[in-house]
C-alpha beads as a LAMMPS data file, in Angstrom:
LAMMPS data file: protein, C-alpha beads

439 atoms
438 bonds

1 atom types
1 bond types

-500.0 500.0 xlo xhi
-500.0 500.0 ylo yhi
-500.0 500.0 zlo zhi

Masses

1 110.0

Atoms # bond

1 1 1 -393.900 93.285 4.469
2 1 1 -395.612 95.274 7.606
3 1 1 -397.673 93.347 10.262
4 1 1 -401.353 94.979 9.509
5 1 1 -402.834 94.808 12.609
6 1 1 -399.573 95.859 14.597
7 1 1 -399.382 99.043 12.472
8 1 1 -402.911 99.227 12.716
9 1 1 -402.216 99.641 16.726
10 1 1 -399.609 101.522 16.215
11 1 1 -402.002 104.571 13.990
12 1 1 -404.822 103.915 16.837
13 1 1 -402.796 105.384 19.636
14 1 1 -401.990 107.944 17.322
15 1 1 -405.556 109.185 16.816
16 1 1 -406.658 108.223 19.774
17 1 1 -403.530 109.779 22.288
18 1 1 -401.827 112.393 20.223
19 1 1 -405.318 113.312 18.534
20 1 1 -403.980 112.991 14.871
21 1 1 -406.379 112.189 12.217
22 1 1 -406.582 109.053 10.551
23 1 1 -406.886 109.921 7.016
24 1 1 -403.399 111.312 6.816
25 1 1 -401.716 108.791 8.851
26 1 1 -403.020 105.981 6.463
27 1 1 -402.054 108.268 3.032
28 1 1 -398.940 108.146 4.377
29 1 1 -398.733 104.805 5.226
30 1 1 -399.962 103.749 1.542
31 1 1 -397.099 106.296 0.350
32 1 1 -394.141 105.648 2.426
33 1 1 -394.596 101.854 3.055
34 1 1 -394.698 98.805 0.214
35 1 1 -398.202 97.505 0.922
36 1 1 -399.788 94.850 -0.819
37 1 1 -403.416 95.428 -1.694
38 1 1 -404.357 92.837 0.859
39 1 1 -402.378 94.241 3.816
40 1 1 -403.452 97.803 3.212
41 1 1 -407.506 97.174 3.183
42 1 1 -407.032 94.920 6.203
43 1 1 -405.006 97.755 7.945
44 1 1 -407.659 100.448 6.733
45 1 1 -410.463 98.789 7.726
46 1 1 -409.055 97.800 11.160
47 1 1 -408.271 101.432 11.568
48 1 1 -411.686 103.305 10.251
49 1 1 -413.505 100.665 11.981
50 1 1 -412.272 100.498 15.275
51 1 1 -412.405 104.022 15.529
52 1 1 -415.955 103.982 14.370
53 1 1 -417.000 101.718 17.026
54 1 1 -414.829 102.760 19.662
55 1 1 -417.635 103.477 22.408
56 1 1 -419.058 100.093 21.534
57 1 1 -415.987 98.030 21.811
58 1 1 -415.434 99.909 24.730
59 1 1 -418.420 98.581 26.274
60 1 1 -418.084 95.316 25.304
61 1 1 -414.854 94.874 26.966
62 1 1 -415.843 96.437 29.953
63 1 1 -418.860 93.858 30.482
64 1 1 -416.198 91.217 30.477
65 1 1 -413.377 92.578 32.342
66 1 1 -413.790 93.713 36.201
67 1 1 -415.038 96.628 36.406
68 1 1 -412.627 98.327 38.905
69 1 1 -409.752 96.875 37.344
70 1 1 -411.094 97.634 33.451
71 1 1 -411.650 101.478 34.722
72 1 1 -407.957 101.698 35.689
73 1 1 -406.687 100.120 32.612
74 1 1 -404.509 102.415 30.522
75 1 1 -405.739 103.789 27.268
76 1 1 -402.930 101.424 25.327
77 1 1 -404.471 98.808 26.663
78 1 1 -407.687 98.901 26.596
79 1 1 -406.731 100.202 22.378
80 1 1 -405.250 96.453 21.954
81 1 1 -408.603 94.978 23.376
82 1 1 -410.559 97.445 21.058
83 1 1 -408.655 96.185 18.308
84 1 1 -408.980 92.343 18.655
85 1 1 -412.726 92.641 19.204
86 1 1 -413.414 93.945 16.283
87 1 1 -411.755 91.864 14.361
88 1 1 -413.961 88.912 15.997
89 1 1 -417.208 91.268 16.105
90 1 1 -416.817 92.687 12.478
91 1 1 -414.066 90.647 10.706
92 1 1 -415.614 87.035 9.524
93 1 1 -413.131 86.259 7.529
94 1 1 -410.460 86.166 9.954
95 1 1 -410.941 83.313 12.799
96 1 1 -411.539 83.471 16.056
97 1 1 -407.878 81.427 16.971
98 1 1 -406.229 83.581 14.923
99 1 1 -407.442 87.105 16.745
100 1 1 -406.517 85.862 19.937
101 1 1 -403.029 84.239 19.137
102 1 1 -402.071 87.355 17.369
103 1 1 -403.552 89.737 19.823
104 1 1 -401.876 88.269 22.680
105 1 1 -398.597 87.620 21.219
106 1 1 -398.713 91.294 20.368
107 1 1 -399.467 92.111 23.911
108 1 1 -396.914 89.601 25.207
109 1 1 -394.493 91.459 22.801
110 1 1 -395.067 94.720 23.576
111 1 1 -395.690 95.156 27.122
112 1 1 -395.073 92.123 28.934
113 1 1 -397.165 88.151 29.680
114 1 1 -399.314 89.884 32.233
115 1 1 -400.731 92.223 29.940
116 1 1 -401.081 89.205 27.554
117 1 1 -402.690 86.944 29.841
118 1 1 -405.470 90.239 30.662
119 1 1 -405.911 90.164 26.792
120 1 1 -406.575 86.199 26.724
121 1 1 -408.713 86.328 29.631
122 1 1 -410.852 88.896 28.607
123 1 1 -410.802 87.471 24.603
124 1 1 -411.687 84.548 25.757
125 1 1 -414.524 85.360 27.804
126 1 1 -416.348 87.318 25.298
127 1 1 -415.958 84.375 22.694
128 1 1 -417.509 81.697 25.500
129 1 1 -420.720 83.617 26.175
130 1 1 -420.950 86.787 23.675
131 1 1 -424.333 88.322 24.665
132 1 1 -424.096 91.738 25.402
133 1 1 -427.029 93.652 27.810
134 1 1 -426.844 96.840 26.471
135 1 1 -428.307 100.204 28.405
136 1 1 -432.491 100.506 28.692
137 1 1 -432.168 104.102 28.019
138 1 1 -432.721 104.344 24.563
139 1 1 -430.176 107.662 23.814
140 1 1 -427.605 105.507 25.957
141 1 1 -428.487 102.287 24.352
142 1 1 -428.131 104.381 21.026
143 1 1 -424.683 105.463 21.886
144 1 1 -423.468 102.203 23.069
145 1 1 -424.768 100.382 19.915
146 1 1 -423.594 102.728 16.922
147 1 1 -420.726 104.193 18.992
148 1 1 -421.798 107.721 19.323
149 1 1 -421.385 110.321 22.145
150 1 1 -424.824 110.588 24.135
151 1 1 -424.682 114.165 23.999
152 1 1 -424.955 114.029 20.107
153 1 1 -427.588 111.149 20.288
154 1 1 -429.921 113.089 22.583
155 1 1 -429.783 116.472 20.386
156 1 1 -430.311 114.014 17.028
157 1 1 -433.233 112.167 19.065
158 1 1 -434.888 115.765 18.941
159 1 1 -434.094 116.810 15.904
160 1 1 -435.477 113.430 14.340
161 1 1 -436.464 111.205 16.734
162 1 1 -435.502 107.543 17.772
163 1 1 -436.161 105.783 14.181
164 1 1 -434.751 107.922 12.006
165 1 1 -431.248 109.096 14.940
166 1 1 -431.024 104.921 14.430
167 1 1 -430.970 105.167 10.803
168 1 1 -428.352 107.504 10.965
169 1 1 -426.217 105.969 13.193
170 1 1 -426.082 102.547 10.910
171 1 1 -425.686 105.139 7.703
172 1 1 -422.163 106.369 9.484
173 1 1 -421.116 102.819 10.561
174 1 1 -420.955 101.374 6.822
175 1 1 -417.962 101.712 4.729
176 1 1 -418.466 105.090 2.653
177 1 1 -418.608 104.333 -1.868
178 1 1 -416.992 106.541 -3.627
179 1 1 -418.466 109.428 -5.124
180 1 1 -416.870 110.638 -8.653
181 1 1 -417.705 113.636 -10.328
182 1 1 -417.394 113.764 -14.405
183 1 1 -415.339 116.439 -15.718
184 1 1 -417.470 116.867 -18.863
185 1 1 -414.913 118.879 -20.550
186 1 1 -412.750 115.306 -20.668
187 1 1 -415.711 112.918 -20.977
188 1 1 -419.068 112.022 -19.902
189 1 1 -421.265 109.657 -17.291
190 1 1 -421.652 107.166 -19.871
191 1 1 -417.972 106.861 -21.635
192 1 1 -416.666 106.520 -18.292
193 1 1 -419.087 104.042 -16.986
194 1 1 -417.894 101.807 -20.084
195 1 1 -414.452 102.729 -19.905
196 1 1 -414.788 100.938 -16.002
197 1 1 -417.045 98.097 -16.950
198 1 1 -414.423 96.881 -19.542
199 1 1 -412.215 96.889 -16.639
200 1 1 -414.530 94.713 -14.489
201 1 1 -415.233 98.146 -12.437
202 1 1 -418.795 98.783 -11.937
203 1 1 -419.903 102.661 -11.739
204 1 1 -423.793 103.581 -10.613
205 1 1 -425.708 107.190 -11.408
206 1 1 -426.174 109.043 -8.423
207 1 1 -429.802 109.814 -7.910
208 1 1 -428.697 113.528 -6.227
209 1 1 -426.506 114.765 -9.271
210 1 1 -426.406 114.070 -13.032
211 1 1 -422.779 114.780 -12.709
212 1 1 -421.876 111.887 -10.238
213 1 1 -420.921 108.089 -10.525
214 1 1 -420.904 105.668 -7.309
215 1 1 -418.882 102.689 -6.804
216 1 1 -417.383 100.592 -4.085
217 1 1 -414.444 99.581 -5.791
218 1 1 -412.316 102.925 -4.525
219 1 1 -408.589 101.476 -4.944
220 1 1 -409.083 100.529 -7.899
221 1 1 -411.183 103.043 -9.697
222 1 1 -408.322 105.565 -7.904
223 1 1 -405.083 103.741 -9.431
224 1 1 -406.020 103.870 -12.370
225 1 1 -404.930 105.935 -15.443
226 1 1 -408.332 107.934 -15.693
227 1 1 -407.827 109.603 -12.516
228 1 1 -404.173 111.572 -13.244
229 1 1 -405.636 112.364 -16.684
230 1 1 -408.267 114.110 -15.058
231 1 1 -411.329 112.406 -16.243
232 1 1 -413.083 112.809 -12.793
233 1 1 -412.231 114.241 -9.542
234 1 1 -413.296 112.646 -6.016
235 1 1 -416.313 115.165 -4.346
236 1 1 -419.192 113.386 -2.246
237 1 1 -422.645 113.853 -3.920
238 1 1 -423.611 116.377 -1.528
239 1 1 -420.972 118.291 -2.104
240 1 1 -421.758 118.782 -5.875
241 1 1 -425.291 119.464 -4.536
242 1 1 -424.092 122.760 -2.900
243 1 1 -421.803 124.112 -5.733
244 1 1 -424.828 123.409 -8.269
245 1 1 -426.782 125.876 -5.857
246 1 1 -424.561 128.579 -6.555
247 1 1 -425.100 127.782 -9.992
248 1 1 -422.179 129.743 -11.217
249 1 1 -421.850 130.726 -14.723
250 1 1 -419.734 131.607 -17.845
251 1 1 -417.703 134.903 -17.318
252 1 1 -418.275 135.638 -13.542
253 1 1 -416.211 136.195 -10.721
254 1 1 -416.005 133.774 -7.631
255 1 1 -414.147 134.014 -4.778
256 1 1 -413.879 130.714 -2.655
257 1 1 -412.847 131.859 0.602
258 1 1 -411.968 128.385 2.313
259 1 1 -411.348 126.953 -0.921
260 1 1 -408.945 123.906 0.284
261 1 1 -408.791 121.009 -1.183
262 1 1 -410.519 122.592 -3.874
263 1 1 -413.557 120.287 -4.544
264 1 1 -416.103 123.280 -4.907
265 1 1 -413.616 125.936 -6.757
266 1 1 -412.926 122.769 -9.502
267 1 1 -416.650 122.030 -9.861
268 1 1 -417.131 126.088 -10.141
269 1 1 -414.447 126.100 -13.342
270 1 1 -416.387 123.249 -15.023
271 1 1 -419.806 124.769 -14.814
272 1 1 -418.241 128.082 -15.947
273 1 1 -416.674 126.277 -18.782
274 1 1 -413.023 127.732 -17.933
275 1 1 -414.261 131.256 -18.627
276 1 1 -414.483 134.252 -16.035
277 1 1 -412.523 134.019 -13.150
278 1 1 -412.271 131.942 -9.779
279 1 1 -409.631 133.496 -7.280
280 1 1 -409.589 130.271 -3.942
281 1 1 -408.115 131.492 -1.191
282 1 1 -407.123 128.812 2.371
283 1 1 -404.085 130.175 4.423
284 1 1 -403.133 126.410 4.628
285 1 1 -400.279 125.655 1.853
286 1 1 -401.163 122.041 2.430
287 1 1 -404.452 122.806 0.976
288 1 1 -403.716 125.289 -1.478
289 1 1 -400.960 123.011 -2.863
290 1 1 -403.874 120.715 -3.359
291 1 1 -406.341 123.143 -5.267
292 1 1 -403.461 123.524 -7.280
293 1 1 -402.847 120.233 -8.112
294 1 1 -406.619 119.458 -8.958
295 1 1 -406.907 122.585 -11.550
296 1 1 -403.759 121.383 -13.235
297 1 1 -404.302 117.627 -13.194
298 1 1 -408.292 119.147 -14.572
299 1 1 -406.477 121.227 -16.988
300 1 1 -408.551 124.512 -15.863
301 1 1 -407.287 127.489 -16.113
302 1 1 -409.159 129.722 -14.744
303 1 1 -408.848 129.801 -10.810
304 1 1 -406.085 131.822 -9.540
305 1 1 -404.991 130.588 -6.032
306 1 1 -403.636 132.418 -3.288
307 1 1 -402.117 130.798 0.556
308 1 1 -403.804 133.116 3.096
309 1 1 -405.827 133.653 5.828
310 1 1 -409.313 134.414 4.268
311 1 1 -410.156 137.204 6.867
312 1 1 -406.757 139.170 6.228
313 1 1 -407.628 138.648 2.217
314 1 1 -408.496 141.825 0.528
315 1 1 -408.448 144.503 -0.691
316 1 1 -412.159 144.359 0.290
317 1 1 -414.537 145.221 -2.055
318 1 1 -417.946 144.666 -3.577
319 1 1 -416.476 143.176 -6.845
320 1 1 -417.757 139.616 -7.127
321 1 1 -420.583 137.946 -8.576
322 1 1 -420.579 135.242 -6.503
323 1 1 -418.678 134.218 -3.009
324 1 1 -418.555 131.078 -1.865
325 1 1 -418.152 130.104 2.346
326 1 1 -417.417 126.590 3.029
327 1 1 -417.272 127.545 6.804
328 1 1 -415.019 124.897 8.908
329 1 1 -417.681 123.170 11.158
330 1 1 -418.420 120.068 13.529
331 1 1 -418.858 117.458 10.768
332 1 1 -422.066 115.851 11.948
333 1 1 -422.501 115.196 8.617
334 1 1 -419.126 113.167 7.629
335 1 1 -418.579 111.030 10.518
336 1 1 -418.842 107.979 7.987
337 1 1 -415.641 108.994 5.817
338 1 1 -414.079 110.779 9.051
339 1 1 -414.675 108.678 11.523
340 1 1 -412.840 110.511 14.447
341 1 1 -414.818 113.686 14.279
342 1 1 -417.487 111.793 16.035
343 1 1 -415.449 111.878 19.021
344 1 1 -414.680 115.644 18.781
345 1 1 -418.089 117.143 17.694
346 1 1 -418.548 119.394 20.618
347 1 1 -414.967 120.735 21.142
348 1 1 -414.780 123.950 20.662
349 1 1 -418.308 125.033 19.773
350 1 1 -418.161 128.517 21.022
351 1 1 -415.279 129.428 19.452
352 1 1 -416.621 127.204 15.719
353 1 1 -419.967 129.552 15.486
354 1 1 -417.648 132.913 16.546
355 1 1 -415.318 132.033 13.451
356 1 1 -418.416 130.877 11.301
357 1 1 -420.208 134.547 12.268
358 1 1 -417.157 136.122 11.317
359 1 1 -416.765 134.622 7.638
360 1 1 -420.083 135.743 7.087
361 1 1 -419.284 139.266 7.562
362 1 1 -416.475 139.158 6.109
363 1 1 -417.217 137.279 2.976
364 1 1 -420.468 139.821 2.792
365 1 1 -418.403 142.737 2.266
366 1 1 -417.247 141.183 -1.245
367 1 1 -420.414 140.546 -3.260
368 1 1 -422.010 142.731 -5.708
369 1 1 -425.660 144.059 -5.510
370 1 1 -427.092 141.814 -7.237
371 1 1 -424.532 138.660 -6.319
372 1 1 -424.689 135.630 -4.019
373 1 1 -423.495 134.602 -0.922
374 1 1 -423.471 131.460 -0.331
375 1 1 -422.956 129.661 2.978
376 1 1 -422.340 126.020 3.757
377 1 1 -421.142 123.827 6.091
378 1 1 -420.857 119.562 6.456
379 1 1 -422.524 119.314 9.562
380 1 1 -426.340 119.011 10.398
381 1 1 -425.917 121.155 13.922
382 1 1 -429.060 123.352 13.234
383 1 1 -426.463 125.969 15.657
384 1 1 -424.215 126.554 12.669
385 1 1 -426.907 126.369 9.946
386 1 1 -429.832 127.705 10.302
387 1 1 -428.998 129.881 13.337
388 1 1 -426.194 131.079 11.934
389 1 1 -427.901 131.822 8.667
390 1 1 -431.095 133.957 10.951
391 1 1 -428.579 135.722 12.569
392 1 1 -427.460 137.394 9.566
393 1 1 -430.602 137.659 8.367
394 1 1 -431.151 139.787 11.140
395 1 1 -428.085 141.934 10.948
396 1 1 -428.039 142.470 7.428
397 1 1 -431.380 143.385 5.753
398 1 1 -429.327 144.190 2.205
399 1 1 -429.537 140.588 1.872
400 1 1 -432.124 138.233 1.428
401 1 1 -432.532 134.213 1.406
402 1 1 -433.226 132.370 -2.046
403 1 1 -435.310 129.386 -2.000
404 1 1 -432.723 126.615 -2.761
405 1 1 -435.774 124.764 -4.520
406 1 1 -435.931 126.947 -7.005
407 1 1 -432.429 125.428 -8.201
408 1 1 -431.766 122.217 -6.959
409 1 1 -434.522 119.370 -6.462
410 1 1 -437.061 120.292 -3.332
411 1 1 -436.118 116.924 -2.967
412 1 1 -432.550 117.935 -0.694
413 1 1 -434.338 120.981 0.795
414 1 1 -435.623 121.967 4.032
415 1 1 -437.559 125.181 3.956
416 1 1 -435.419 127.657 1.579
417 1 1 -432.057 125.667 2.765
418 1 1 -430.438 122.540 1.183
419 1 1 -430.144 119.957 3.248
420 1 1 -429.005 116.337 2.755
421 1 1 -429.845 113.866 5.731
422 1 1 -427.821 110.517 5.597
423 1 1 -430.769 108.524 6.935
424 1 1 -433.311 109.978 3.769
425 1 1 -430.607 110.722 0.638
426 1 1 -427.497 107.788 1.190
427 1 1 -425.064 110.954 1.309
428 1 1 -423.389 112.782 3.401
429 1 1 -425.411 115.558 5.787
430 1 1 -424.879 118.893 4.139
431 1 1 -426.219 122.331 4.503
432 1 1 -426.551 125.690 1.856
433 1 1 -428.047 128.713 2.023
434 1 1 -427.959 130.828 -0.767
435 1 1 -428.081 134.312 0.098
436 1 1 -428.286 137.364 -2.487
437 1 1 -427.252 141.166 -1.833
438 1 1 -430.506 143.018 -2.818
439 1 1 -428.854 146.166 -2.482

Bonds

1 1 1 2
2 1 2 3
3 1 3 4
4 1 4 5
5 1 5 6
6 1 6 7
7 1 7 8
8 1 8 9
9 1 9 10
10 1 10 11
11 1 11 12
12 1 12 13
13 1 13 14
14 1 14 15
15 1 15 16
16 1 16 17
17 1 17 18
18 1 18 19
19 1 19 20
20 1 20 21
21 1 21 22
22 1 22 23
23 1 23 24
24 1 24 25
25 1 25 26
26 1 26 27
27 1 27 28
28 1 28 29
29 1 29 30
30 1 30 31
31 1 31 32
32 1 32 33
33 1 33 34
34 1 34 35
35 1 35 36
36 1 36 37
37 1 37 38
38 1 38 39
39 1 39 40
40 1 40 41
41 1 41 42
42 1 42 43
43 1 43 44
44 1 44 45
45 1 45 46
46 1 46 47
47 1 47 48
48 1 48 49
49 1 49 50
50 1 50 51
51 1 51 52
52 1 52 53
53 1 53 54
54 1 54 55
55 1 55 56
56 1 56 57
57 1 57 58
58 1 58 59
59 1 59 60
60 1 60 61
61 1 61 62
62 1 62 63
63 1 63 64
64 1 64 65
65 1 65 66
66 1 66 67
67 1 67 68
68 1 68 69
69 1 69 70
70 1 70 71
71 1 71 72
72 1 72 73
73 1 73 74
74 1 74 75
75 1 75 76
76 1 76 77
77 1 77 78
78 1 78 79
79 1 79 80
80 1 80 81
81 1 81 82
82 1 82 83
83 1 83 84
84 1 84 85
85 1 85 86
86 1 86 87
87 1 87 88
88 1 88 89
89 1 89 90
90 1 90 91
91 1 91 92
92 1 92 93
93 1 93 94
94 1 94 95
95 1 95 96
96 1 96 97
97 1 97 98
98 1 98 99
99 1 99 100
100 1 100 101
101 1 101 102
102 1 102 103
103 1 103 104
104 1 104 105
105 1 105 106
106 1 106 107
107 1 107 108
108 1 108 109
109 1 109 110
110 1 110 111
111 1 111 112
112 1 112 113
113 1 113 114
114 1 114 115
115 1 115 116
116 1 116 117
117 1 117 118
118 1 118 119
119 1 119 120
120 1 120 121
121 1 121 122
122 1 122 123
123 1 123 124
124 1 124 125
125 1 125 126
126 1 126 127
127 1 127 128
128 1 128 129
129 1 129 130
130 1 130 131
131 1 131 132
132 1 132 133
133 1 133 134
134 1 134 135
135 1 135 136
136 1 136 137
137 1 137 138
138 1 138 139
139 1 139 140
140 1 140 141
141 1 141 142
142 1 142 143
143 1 143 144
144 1 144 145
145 1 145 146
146 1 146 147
147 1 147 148
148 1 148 149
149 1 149 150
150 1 150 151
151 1 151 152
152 1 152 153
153 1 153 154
154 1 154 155
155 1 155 156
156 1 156 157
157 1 157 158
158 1 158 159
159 1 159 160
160 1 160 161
161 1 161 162
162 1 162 163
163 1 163 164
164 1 164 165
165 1 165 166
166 1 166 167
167 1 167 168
168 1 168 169
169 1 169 170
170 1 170 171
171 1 171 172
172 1 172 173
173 1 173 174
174 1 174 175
175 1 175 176
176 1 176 177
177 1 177 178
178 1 178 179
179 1 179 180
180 1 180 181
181 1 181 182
182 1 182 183
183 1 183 184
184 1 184 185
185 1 185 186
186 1 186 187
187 1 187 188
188 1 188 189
189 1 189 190
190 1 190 191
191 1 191 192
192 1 192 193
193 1 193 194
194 1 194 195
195 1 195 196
196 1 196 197
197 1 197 198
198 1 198 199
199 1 199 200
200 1 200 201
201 1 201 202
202 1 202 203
203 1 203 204
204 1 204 205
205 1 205 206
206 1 206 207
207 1 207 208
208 1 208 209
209 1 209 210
210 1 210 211
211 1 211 212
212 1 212 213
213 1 213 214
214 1 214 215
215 1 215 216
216 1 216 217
217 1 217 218
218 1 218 219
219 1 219 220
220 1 220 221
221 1 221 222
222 1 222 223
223 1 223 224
224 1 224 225
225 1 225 226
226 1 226 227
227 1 227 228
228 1 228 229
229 1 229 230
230 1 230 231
231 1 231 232
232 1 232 233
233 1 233 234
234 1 234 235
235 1 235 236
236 1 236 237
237 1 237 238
238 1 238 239
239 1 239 240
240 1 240 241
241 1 241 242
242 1 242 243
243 1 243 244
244 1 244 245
245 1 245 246
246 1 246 247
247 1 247 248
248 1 248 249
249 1 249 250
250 1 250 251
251 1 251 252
252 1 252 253
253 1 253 254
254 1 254 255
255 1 255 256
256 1 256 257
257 1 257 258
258 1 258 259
259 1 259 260
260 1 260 261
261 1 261 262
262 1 262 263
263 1 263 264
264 1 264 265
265 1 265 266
266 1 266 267
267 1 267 268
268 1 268 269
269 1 269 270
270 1 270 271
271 1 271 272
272 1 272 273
273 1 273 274
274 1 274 275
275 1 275 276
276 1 276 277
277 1 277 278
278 1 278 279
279 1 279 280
280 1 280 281
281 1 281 282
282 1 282 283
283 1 283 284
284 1 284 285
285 1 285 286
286 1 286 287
287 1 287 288
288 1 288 289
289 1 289 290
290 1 290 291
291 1 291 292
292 1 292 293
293 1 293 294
294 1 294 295
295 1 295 296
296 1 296 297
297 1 297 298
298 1 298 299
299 1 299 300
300 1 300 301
301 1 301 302
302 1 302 303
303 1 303 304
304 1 304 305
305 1 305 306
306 1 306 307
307 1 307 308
308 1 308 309
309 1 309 310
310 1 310 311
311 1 311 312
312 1 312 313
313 1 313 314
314 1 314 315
315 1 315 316
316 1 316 317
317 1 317 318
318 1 318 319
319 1 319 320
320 1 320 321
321 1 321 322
322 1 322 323
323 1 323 324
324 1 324 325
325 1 325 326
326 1 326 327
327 1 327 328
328 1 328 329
329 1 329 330
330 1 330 331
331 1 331 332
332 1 332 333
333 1 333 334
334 1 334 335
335 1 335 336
336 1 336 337
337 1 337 338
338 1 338 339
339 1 339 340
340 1 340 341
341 1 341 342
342 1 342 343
343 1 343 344
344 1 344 345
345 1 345 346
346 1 346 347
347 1 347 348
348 1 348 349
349 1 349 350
350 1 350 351
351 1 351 352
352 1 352 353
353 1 353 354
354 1 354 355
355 1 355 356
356 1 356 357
357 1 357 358
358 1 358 359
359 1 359 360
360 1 360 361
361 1 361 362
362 1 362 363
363 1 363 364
364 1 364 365
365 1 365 366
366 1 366 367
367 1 367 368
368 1 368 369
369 1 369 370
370 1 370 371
371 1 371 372
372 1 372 373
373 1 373 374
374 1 374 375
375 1 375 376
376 1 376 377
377 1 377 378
378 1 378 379
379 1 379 380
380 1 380 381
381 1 381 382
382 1 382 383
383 1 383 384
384 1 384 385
385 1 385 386
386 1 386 387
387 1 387 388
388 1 388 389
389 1 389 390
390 1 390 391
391 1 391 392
392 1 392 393
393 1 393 394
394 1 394 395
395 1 395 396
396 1 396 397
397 1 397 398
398 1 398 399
399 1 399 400
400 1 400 401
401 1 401 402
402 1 402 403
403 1 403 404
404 1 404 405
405 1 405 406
406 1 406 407
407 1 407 408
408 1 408 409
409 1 409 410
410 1 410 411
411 1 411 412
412 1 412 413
413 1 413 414
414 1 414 415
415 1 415 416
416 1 416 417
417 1 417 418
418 1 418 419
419 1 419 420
420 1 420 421
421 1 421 422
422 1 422 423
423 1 423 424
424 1 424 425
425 1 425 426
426 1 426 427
427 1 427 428
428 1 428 429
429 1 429 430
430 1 430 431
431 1 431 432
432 1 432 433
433 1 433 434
434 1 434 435
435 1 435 436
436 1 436 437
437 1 437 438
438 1 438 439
């Protein structure tokens, strides 16, 4: 048996030092290490949640340690005081005593009784007078609340103002349901919602697609039997959204240019009922490996897969009915199942909307007159949506924007783009353009 909330430490400074995401430190943790269900939802939640609120806890702890000496505290430090306030912010079920006897004994153990006796003091302090004065500001009193960067408050305060940047803030700070799409060539919404509820597993309709089921029982919907038969797969409502855009159909061609893990090439088979032909293309074999595994554990046989770089595939050619760019982005839109993107979403920006430009033009040169292009991304920068949309717009007068309403509900659009926003839908943010070569 593994000590949760030492292992828990141990992944932080992972994610937090080395900069390696959490999602694949904790798959491996549930696949290399005998966890009992208990252990691993305490050590998940400990994880996702502390790095959630990571600018938060940081705050807290500095209003009760001195402020010179809390400033020149190392980062493995100030990561064990992170982790024992939230479990007495966030975690009721786990007492008060208990945080701070097994925080500082973990301190005492692994770096000495002087760094245990800072984590005591400190602990201790916060539990006899816990009211935190938080900035007057409201983007910094935003930030320090939800545990955002200001930067990204202040540009989400314009885009939306203070209400509804609040909104969204709380949407990315609860614990994400999972989102379960039918494959309808296995079963249907309401088999599978029985085949659950005799299990004591309860599955909701999503209000955004016919084709998705909600639920908050993850592990267990996930273990079981259903999944490796391939009754469903795991794609976020919004994500369904976009492929239903494309609306591809029986005997076309698609080519899925940043196809991995495969969520939007699988959907793509379904709707075309197996038929035609889906070639999805990722130069990572990670991901490809994936796709793979999806379409045979789906039982579709109609997406051909190939492990390279999608601007070195070819030969290039005008041969495909539809072509589909899920561009790599910021994630503004996914910071509640990916927590640690929050804490990256402006690295790199520059060199994200070159590489976004660049699949445009390149994934332009393969559609048919007549075909689509379509373009979307998981964040809600405006930078790489709409902008980057315009900008082709403007460079390429052979094709034109669709109105997304005239497929999708005008429900999860913005002008002629789809757009989920956490705050309004309960999803995650996602934008679409669909784009069609006129000539």
């Amino acid at each position: 048996m593994i000590d949760a909330r030492l292992e828990a430490y141990r992944l932080l400074l992972k994610v937090f030092i080395k900069n390696l995401y959490s999602n694949k430190l904790l798959d491996e943790e549930k696949k290399y290490r005998e966890l009992s269900n208990q252990d691993h939802d305490l050590l998940y939640n400990l994880v996702k949640g502390v790095i959630k609120m990571k600018k938060n806890l940081d705050f807290i702890a500095g209003s009760y340690a001195s402020g010179q000496k809390y400033e020149e505290t190392p980062q493995k430090i100030k990561i064990l005081l992170y982790l024992a306030l939230y479990q007495l912010i966030y975690c009721d079920a786990i007492p008060d005593y208990a945080v701070v006897n097994e925080s500082v004994g973990m301190a005492n153990k692994l770096y000495g009784e002087k760094v245990g006796g800072f984590i005591n003091a400190v602990l201790r302090t916060y539990l006899r007078q816990k009211s935190v004065t938080y900035p007057a500001d409201p983007v910094e009193k935003l930030a320090s609340v939800y545990s955002f960067p200001s930067e990204l408050i202040d540009i989400w305060m314009e885009y939306w103002g203070y209400y509804d940047t609040e909104k969204i803030c709380q949407y990315f700070n609860q614990v994400p349901l999972l989102n379960l799409r039918i494959n309808r060539f296995a079963t249907d919404c309401e088999r599978l919602i029985q085949y659950f509820s005799r299990r004591g597993i309860k599955l909701d309709h999503s209000p955004i697609s016919e084709n998705i089921l909600v639920t908050d029982q993850a592990r267990q919907v996930l273990s079981d039997v259903a999944f490796s038969e391939g009754y469903f797969s795991v794609q976020d409502a919004s994500a369904a959204l976009v492929t239903e855009l494309l609306k591809p159909a029986e005997n076309e061609t698609v080519l899925d240019l940043f196809a991995g893990p495969g969520g939007k090439a699988t959907y793509c088979a379904e709707m075309m009922r197996n038929t035609g032909e889906i070639i999805a293309v990722d130069k990572f074999p990670g991901k490809t490996k994936k796709v793979k595994q999806a379409a045979s554990r789906l039982q579709l046989t109609n997406i051909n897969i190939i492990t390279e770089d999608a601007f070195n595939y070819g030969p290039v050619a005008p041969a495909y009915d539809k072509v589909i760019l899920d561009v790599p982005c910021s994630g503004w839109g996914v910071f509640q199942k990916k927590a640690e993107l929050r804490w990256q979403s402006h690295q790199d920006m520059p060199k994200l909307l070159k590489l976004q430009d660049q699949a445009l033009k390149q994934g332009a040169q393969f559609v048919k007159p007549g075909g689509i292009l379509l373009y979307s991304t998981c964040t809600l920068n405006r930078d790489e949506n709409e902008e980057q949309v315009q900008n082709f717009l403007n460079r390429n007068k052979n094709f034109r924007l669709e109105p997304a309403g005239r497929y999708i509900s005008s429900e999860y659009t913005s002008g002629n783009y789809l757009l989920t926003l956490p705050f309004r839908h309960q999803t995650d943010g996602a934008f679409a353009a669909r784009l069609q070569r006129i000539k």
